[in-house]
Structures are given as C-alpha cells and as structure tokens.
C-alpha positions as CSV (number, residue, x, y, z in Angstrom):
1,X,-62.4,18.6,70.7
2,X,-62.6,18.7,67.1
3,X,-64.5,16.5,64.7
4,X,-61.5,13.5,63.8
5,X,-60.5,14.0,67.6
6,X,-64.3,12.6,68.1
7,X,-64.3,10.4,65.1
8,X,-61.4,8.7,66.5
9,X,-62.5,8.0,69.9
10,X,-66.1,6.8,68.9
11,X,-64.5,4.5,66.8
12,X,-62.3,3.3,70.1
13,X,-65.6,3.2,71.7
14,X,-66.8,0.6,69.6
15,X,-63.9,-1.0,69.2
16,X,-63.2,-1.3,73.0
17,X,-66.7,-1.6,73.8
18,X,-67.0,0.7,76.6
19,X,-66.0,4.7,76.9
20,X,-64.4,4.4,79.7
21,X,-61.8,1.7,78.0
22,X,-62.1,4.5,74.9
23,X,-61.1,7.3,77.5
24,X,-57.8,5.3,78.8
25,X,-56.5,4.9,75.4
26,X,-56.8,8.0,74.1
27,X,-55.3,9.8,77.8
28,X,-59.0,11.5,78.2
29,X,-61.5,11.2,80.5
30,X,-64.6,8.9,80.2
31,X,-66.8,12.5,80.3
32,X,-64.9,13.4,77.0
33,X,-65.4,10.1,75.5
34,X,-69.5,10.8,76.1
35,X,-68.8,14.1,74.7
36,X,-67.1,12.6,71.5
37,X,-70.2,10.7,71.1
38,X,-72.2,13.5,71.9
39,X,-70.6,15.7,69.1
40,X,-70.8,13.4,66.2
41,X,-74.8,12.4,67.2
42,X,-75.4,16.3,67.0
43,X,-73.9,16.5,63.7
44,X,-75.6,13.3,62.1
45,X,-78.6,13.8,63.5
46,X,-79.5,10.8,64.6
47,X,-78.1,7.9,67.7
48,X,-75.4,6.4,66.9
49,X,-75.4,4.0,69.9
50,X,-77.7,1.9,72.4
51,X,-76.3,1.8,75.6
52,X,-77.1,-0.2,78.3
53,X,-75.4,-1.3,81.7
54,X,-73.9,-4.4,79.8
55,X,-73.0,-3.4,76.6
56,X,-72.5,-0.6,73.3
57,X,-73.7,-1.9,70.1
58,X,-74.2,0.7,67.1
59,X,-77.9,1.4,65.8
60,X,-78.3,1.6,61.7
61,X,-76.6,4.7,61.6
62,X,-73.7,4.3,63.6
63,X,-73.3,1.3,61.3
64,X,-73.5,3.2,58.6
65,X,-70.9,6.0,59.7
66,X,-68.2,3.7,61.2
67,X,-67.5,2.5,58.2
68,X,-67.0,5.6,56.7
69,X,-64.9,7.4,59.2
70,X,-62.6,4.3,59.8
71,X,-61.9,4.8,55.6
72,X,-61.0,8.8,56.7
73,X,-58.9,8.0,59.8
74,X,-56.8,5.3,58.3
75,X,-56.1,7.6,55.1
76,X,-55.5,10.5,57.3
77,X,-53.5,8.7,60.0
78,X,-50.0,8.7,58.3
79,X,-50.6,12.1,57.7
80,X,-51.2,13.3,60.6
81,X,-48.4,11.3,63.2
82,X,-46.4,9.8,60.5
83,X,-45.7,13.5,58.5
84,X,-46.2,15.1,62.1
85,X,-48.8,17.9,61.7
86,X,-48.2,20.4,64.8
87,X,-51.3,22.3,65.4
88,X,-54.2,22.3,67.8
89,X,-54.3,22.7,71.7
90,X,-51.9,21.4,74.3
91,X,-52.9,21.2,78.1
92,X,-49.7,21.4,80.4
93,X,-49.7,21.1,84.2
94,X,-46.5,22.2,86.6
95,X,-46.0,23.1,90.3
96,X,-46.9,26.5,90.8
97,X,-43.3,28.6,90.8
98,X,-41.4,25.9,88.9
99,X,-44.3,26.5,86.4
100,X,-43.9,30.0,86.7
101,X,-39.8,30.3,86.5
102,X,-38.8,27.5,84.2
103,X,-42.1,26.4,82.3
104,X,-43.4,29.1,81.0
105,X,-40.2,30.2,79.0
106,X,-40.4,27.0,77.5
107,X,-44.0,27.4,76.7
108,X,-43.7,30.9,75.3
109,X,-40.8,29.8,72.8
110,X,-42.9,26.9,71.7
111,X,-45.7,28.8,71.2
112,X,-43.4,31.2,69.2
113,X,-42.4,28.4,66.8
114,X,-46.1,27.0,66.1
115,X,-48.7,29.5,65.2
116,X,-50.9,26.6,64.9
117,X,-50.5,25.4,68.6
118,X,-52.6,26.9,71.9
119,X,-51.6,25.8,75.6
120,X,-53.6,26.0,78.7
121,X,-50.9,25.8,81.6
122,X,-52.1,24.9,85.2
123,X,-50.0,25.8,88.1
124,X,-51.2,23.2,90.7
125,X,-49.0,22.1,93.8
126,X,-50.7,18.7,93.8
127,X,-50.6,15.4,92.2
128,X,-53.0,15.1,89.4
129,X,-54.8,12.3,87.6
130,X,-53.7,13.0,83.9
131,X,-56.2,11.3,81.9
132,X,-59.2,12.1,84.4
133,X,-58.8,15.5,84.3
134,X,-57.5,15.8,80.5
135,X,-53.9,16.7,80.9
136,X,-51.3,15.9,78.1
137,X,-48.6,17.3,79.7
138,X,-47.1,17.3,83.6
139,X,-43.9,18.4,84.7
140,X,-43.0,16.5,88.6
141,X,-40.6,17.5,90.9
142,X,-40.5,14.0,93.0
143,X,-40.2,10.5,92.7
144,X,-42.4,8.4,90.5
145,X,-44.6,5.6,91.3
146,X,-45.3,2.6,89.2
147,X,-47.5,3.7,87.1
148,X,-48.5,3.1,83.1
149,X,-47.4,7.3,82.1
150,X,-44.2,7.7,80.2
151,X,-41.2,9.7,82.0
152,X,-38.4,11.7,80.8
153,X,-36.4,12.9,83.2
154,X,-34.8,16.0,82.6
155,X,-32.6,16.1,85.7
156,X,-32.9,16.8,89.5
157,X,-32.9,19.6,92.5
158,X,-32.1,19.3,95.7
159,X,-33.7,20.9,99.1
160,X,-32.1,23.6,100.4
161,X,-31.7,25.0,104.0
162,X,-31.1,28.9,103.5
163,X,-30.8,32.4,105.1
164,X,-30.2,36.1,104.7
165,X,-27.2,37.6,105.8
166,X,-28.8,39.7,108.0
167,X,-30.7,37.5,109.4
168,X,-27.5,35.1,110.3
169,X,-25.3,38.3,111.2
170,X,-28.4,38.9,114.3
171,X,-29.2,35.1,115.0
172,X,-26.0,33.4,114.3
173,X,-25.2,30.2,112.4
174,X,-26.8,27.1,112.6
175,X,-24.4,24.3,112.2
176,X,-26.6,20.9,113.1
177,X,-30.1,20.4,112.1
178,X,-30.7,20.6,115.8
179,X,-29.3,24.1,116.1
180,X,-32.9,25.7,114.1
181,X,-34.3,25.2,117.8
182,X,-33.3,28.2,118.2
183,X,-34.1,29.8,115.3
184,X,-36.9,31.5,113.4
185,X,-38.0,29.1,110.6
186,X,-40.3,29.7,107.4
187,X,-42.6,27.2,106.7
188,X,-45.4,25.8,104.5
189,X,-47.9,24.4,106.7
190,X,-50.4,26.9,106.5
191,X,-52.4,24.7,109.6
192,X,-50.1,24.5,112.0
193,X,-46.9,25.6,113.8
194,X,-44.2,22.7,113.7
195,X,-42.8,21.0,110.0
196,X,-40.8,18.0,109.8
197,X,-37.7,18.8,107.6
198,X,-35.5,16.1,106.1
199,X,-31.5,16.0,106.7
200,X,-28.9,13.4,105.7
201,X,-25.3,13.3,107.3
202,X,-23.3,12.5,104.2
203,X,-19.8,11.0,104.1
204,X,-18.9,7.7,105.5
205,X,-21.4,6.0,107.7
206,X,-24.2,8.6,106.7
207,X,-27.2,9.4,104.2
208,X,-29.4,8.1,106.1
209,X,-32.4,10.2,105.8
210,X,-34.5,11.6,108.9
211,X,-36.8,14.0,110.0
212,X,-36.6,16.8,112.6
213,X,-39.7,18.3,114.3
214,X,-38.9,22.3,113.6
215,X,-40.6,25.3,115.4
216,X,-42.1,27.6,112.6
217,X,-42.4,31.3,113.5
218,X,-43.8,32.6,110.0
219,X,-46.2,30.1,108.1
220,X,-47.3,31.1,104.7
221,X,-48.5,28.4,101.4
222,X,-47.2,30.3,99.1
223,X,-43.7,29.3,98.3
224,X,-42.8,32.6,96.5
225,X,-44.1,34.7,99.6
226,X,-41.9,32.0,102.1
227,X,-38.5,33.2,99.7
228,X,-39.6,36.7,100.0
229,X,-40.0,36.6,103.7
230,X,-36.8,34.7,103.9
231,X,-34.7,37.9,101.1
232,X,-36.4,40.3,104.2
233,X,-34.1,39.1,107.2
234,X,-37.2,37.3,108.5
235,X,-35.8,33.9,109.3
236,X,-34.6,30.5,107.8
237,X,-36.3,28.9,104.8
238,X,-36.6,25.4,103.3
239,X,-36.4,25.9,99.2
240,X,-35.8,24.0,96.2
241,X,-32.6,24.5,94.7
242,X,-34.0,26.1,91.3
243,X,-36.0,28.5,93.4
244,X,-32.7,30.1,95.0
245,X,-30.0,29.2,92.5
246,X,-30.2,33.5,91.1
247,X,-30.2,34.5,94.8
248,X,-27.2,32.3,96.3
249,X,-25.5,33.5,93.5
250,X,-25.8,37.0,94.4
251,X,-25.7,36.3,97.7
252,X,-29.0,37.5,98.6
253,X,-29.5,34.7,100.0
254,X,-26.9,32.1,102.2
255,X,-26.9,28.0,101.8
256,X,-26.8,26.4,105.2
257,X,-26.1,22.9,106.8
258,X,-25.2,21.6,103.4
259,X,-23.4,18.4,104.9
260,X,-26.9,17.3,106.0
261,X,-29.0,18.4,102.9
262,X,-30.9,15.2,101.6
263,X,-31.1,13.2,98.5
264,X,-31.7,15.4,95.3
265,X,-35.4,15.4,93.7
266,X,-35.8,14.1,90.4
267,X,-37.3,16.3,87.7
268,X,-39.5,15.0,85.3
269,X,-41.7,15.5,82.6
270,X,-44.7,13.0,82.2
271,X,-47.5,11.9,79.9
272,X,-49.9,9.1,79.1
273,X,-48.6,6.6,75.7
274,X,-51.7,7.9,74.3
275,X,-50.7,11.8,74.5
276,X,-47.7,10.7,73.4
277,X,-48.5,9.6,69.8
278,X,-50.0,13.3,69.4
279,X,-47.4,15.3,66.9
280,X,-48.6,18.4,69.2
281,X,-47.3,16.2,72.4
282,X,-44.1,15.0,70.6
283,X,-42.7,18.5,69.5
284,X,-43.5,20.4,72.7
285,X,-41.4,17.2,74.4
286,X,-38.8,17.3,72.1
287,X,-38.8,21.2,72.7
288,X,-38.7,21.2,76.4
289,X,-36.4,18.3,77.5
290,X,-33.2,19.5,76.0
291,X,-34.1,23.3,77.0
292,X,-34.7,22.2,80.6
293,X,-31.7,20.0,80.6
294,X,-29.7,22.7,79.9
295,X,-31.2,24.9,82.6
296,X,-31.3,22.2,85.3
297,X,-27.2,21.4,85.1
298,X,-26.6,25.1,85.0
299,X,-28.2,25.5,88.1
300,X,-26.8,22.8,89.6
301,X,-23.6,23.7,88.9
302,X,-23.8,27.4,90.3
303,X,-20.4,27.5,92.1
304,X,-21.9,30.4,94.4
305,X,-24.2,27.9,96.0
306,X,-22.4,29.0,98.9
307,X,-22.6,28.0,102.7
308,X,-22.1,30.6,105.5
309,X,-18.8,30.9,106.6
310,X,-19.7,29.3,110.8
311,X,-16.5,31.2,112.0
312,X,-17.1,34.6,110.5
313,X,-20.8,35.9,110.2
314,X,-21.3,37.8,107.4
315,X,-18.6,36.4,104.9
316,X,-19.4,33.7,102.4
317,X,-17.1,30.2,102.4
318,X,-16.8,27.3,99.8
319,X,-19.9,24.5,100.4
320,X,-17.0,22.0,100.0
C-alpha cells in the first residue's frame, strides 16, 4: 500500500467513521484499513486516532493532518482517475487451468504494455470474498448471485461429455446418459467414488436439467491431470468446453452425448465499484474483455467439436 493509497482510506475512515465501512468502499479489507492507519501513524509519529468500541474521533494531530491530505487528494484526484495514471499493483484471481490457458496471456500482454504495472494472479478453484481477501480482479466461470460487484461478461462455455478414440473403439459408444453405467468415468471428487453429472434432452419437450448418479473408476482434483488421463485411453471425462476446444479439434479427443449436454456457463470478469474507479483496474478490464471475447466465440465456434459417429467406432460425425 503506498502512502496516498493510505491517505485516502484514513480519510474514509474518518469520514465513514469506522474501518470496516472505510474497507467496503475502497474494495479492501478492514485489516488493510488498520494498516493504512498504521502506516501514516508510523510516519507522523504520533496517533492520529482514539478508538473505542463506539466510535473514531481524531486526536490533535490527526486534526491537523486531515486537513492537509484532503487539500493533496482532491488536487491529485483528477489527475490520477480523471487523466488515468496506470501504474502500481494489480491482484487477479481465476480458476486454476482457465487461469492458466486463457488468463495469463492476457496478463502477460498487459504487463507488456505497462512497465509501471505488477500482478499477483491466484489460481483458486473456489469462490472468494474479493474485498476480504484484497482481490481487484476475478474471472468466474458460473452464474452470479446478487451481489453489490460489477460484472462483465465476456461470453460462456458449456460442459462437455468426452473420450479418446481408443478408448470408444474398446468400450463402445455411449449414446444416453444412462449408457456411462457401463463405462469408465473420470471424475473430480477426490473423496469418493460416484459424481452427479448434469444432462438436458434438448429439442421440443426438453432442457430440462437433471442429474445422474455416475460410477467413477479414476478420481483425481486436478482438472488438468483428469484431461490427461482422459488423451491416455483411460475412460470418459466431464470438461469445460475451453479446456478441450485444441483437442476436439484435432481429434485427440471425441464430444459425446451432445443432445443432452446442459445449459452453457457464463463467463465473467468481476470486481468491486471501488476497484473499479482504479485507472490500473480500468485498463487491465478494458484490455482483457475484448481479448477474451474474441477467444471465447472462437472456441465456441470450433466446427470440429465433433461427436462420435454411434454407427462406426473410430470415425468422427457432424454434432448436428
């Protein structure tokens, strides 16, 4: 945190009357509010505030200094969003492999644009709390609740039901969601040996969503060590459709049961209003969205997101 970062959040502090309330609009956490404070008391020398359970008022010398760097801020506030200084760090969270595959060329070209910028980039398969845990930036891959973060969506992928060749040329071809009963299935649950996997009959009457129990033979949670064990022969996995897009294409890898595939996943990149107003925030946004647009559509549009030919093992067919 540098020193106007902590100039302008002790003033919110005051202002607000509480860190915590400081914390929430500025998208930090209340332990970087008290650090703010913290910061600026070290570099005075003296308290700036008397705290008690109830309330925050300033002493003599947080008096004194409020008034002075409220005259910096405001002078230095156009400057800074209005003129749109990019510089300073960034702190960017994603799901591990989408991080990995489609993230991290986005952060790298970024990065190649701003000398001034640094990004930390978490790969975390769970939901976070962005302001508790001091995140700016998160890229989802699901639906969003209600919630007072800022989304742009950037598009969507849909869940995939998938096989080697080899693997389909020994086992044969599943051709209803029932049919992986007799299959061996890759899954995810690193604590146990059944999964509930998602199908929808589409066309008339249909998409419907429900679940079906399946057996798995090979549990892993690593979703890049599932695909790999999946490009081996080893059995039928359950991907995203950006994680396989390179290998149906190739046809390393065969899309199956696509009549009953479920509702696409939307994509989306997410931030508090406070982040937001960062020029830092705003340019790496601005950067990523069309970028991943882009990528997002193309995969999507893959023609070679083939299903398995059920009459001929071994030969690829149209999925429509």
């Amino acid at each position: 945190m540098d020193r106007l970062d902590a100039m302008a959040m002790f003033v919110s502090v005051v202002d607000e009357g509480s860190l915590a309330a400081s914390a929430r609009r500025h998208g930090r956490s209340a332990a970087a509010a008290t650090r703010a404070v913290a910061l600026l008391e070290a570099r005075v020398g003296e308290a700036l505030l008397l705290r008690t359970t109830r309330r925050i008022r300033l002493t003599a010398a947080g008096e004194r200094h409020i008034a002075i760097w409220r005259d910096v801020l405001a002078k230095l506030g156009d400057e800074r969003e209005g003129a749109g200084e990019v510089g300073g760090g960034i702190v960017i969270t994603a799901p591990e492999l989408f991080g990995r595959l489609k993230v991290m060329p986005v952060v790298e070209s970024f990065l190649s644009g701003h000398a001034g910028v640094s990004a930390r980039v978490l790969m975390l398969n769970r939901m976070i709390d962005l302001v508790g845990e001091g995140i700016d930036l998160a890229f989802r891959l699901a639906p969003l609740p209600d919630s007072n973060l800022t989304a742009v969506r950037l598009g969507e992928v849909r869940r995939l039901i998938c096989a080697a060749p080899d693997y389909l040329a020994r086992a044969g071809v599943p051709v209803q969601p029932h049919d992986l009963a007799g299959h061996q299935c890759i899954g995810l649950n690193a604590e146990g040996d059944r999964e509930l996997w998602a199908f929808a009959k589409r066309g008339r009457g249909g998409g419907r969503t429900r679940s079906i129990g399946v057996g798995i033979r090979l549990s892993l949670n690593s979703a890049g060590a599932a695909l790999d064990a999946a490009l081996g022969g080893h059995g039928i996995v359950r991907p995203l459709s950006y994680q396989v897009a390179e290998d149906l294409a190739a046809g390393r890898l065969v899309r199956l049961l696509p009549d009953f595939e479920p509702p696409p996943t939307p994509v989306q990149i997410v931030f508090h209003p406070a982040s937001g107003r960062r020029a830092t925030v705003r340019a790496f946004v601005d950067h990523a969205v069309p970028l991943l647009r882009v990528e997002l559509a193309r995969i999507a549009g893959i023609p070679a997101l083939a299903d398995f030919n059920s009459g001929s093992p071994g030969a690829a067919g149209n999925d429509r």
